[in-house]
LUMKOL-640709 format. One record per atom (N, C-alpha, C, O): x, z, y; residue in one letter. Coordinates in steps of 0.001 Angstrom, whole numbers, plus 500000, padded with zeros to 6 digits. Example, Ala and Ser with C-alpha at 12.3 -4.5 7.8 and 13.67 -1.06 7.14 Angstrom:
513190507800494310a;512300507800495500a;513200507800496700a;514236508465496681a;512850507080497750s;513670507140498940s;512900507870500030s;513409508039501138s;
! end
This chain:
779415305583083839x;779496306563082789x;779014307905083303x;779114308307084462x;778416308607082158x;778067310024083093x;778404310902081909x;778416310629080709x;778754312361082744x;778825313088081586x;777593314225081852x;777425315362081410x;777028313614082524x;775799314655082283x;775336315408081125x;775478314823080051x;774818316566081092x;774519317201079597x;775793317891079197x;775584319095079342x;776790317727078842x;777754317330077779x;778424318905077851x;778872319368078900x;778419319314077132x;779135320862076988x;780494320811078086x;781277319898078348x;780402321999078509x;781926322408079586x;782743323272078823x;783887323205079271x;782652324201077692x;783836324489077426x;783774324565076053x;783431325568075427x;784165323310075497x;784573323342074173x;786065323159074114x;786411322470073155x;786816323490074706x;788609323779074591x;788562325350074346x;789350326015073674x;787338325822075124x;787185327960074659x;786922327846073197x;787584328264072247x;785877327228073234x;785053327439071899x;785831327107070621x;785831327806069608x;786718325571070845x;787878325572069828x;788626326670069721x;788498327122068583x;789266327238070303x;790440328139070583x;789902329546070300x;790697330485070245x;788672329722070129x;787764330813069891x;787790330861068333x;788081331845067654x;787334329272067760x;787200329642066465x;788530329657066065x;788709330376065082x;789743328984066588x;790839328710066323x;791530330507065372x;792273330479064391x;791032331758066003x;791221332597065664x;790539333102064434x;791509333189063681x;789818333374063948x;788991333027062923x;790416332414061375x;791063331367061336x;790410333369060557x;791428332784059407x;790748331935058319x;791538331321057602x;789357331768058037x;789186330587057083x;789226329144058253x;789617328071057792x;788872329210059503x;788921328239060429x;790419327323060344x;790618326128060566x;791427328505059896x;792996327716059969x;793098327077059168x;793798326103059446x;792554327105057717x;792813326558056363x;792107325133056203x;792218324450055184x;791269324716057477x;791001323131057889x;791769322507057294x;792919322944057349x;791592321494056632x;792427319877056619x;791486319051057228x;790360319003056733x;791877318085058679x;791148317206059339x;792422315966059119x;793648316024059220x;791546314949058802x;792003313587058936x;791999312624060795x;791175312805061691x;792606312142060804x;792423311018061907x;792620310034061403x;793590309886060660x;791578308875061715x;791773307852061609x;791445306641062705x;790425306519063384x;792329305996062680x;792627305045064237x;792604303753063956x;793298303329063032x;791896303008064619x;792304301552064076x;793510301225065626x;793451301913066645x;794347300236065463x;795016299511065932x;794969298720067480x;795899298658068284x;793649298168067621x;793275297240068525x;793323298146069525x;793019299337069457x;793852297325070777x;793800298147072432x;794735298913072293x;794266299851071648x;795781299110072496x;796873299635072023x;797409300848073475x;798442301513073401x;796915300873074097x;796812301654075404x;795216302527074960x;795267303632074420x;794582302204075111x;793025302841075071x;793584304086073550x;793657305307073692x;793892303345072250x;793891303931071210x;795074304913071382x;795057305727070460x;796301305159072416x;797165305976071995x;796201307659073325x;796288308886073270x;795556306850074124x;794776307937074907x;794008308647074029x;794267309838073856x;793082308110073427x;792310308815072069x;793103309929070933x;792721311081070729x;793998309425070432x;794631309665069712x;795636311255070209x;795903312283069588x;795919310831071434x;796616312021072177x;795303312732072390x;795432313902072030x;794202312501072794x;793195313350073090x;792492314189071831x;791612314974072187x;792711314135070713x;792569313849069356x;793330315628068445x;793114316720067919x;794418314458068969x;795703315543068622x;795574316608069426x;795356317563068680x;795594317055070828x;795762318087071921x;794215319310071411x;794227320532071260x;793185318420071285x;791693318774070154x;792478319875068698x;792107320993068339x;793586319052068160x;793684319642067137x;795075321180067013x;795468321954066141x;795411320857068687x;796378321870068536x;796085323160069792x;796726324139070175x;794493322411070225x;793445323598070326x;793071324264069412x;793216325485069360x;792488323511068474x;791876324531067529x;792421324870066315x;791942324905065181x;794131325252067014x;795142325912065733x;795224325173064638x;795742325636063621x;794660323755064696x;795219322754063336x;796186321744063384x;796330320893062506x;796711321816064195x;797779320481064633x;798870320175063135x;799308319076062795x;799042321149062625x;799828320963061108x;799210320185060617x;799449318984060497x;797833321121060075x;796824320309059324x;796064319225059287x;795196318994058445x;796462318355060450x;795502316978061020x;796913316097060560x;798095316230060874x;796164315097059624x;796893314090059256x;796151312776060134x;794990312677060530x;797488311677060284x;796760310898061184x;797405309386060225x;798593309119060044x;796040308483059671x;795772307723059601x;795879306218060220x;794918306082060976x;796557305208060197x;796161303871060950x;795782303092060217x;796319303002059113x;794558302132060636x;794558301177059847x;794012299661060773x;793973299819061993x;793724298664060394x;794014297300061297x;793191297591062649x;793604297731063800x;792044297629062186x;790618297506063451x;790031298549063471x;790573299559063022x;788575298581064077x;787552299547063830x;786445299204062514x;785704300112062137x;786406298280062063x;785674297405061134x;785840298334059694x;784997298624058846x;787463298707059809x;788076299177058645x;787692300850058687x;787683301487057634x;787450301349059696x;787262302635059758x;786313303351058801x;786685304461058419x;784903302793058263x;784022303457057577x;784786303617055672x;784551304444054791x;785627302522055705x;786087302396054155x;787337303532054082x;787652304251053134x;787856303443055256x;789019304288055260x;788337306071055645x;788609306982054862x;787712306263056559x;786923307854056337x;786264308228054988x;786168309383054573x;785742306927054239x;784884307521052975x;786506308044052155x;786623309108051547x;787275307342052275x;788169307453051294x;789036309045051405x;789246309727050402x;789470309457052806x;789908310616053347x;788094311660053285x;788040312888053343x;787703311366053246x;786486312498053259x;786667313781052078x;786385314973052195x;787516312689050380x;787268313365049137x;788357314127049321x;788673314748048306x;789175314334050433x;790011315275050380x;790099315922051545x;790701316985051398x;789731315714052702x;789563316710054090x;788110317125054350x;787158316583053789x;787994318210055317x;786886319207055504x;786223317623056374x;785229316939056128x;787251317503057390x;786385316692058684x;787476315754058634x;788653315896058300x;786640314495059152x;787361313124059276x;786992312802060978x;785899313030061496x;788234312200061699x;788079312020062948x;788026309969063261x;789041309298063444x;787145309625063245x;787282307802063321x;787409307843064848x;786774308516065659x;788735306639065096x;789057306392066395x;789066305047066950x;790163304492066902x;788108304389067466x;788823302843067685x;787744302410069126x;787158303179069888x;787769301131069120x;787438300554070256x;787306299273069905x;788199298613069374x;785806298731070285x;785326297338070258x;785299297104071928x;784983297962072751x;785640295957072163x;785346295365073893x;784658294224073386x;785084293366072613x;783259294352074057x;782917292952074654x;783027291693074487x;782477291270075504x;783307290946073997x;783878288962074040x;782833288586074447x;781976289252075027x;782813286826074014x;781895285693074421x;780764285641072849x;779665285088072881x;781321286319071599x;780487286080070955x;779850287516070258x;779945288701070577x;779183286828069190x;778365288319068704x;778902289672068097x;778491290816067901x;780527288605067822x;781492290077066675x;781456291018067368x;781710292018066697x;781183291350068870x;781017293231069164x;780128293519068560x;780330294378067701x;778600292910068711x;777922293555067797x;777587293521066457x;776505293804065943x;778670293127065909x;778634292993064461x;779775294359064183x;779451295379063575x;780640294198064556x;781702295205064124x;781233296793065187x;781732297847064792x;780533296837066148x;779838298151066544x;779015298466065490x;778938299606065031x;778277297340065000x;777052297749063906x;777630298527062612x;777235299592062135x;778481297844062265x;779187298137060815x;780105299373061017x;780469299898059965x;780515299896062085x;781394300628062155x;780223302265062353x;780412303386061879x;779123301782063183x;778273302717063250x;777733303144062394x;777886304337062131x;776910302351061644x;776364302618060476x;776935303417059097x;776578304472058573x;778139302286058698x;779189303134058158x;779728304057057742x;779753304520056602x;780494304578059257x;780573306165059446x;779718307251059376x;780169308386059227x;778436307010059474x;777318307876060162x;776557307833058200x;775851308719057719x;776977306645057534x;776661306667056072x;777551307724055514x;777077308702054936x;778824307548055674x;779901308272055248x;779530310074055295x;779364311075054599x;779555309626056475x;779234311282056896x;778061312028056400x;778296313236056422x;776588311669055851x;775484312077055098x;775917311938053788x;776189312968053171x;776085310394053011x;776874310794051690x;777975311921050980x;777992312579049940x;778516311815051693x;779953312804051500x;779803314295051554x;780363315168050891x;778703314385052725x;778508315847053852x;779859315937054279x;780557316818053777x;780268315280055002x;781565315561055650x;781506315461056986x;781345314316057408x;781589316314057765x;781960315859058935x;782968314562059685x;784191314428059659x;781898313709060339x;782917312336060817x;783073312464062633x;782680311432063177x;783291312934063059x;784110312580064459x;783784311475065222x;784748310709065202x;782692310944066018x;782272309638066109x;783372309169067829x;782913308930068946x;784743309190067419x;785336308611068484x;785270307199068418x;786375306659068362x;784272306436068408x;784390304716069135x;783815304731069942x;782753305298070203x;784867303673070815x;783737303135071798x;783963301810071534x;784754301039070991x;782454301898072433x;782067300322072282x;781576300255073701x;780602300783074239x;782687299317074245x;782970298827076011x;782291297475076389x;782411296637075496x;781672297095077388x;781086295779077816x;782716295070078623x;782760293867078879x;783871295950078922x;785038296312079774x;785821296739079034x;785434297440078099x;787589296365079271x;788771297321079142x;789015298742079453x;789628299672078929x;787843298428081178x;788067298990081917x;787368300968081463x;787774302125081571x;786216300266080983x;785352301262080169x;785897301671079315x;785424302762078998x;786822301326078624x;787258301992077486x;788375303044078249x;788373304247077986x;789392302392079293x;790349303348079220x;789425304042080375x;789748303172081183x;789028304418080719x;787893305462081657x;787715306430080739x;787726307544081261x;787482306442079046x;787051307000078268x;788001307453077360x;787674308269076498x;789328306956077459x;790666306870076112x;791188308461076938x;791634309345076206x;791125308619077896x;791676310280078073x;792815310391078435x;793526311376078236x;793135309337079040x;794618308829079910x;794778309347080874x;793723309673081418x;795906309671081536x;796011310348082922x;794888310294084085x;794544311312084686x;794276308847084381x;792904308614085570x;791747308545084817x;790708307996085183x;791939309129083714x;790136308392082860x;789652310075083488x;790185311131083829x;788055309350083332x;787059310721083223x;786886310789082287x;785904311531082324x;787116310527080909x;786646311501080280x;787463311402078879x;788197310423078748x;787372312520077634x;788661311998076788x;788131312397075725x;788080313597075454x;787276310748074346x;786476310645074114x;787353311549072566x;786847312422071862x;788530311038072463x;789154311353071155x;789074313066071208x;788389313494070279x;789551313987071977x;788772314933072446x;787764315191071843x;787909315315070627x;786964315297072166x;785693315046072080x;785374315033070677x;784693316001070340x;785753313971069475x;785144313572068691x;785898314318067580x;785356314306066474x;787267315075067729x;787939316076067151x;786982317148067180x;786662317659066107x;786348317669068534x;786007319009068528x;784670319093068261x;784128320180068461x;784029318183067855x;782747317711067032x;782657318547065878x;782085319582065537x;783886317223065146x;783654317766063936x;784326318612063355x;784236318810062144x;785273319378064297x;785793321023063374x;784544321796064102x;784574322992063814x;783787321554064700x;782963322363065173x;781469322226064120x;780720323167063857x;781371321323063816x;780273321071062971x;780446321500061423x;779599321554060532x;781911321804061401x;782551322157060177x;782007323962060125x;781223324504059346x;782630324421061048x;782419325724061601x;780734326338061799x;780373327501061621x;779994325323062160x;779069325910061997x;778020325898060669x;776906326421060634x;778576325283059778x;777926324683058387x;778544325524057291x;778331325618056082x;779615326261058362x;780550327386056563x;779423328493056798x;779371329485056070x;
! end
């Protein structure tokens, strides 16, 4: 994994706009699917800590629903009522093609959601060849890196720069 490129201080930059008073009046959704139940509570904490950076932790409602499969039906649906939607889940790897069937659908999906709607979507999935890859990435005490993080400060940031 590398994080090459990847911005160094977007915890300032949240906490920057965090001050800013139409910035507070955010409503952000989370939405999580279920599966990996260790990987998804790292995200989710990484997610949340994202949202009580950028002074919305009230305002972030958090969502569960079965898988990641379910994620694009469940963001279109939270879109008609929040600024930004945060999708959280995790496909691993098997012996057959459903990773790349449910990476496909979940990608596409969301990334539909998010142009239809104009809503900001949060692209926290991963999609692991490994467990191991995922919790490297879920934002757990030894991971490098903390994707839910990340995919919070996306999209209040993409929110922020589009008002």
């Amino acid at each position: 994994m590398s994080k090459h490129g990847a911005p160094t201080n977007v915890a300032e930059e949240l906490k920057t706009l965090a001050a800013g008073d139409a910035f507070s009046q955010l409503k952000v959704a989370i939405v999580a699917a279920s599966w990996h139940e260790v990987i998804m509570k790292g995200l989710i904490d990484g997610a949340q800590r994202a949202a009580k950076d950028a002074g919305l932790a009230e305002a972030t409602t958090l969502i569960r629903v079965p898988g990641t499969f379910e994620l694009p039906v469940a963001a279109a649906t939270l879109a008609r009522d929040y600024d930004a939607v945060i999708a959280l889940g995790v496909v691993i790897r098997g012996g057959t093609p459903h990773f790349d069937y449910v990476c496909l659908a979940a990608t596409n999906g969301l990334t539909n959601v998010s142009v239809d709607t104009k809503t900001p979507i949060g692209f926290g999935v991963l999609t692991c060849d490994t467990e191991q890859q995922g919790l490297d990435r879920a934002g757990l005490e030894n991971s490098s890196e903390d994707k839910g993080y990340e995919a919070y400060s996306a999209a209040v940031m993409t929110v922020a720069a589009l008002a």
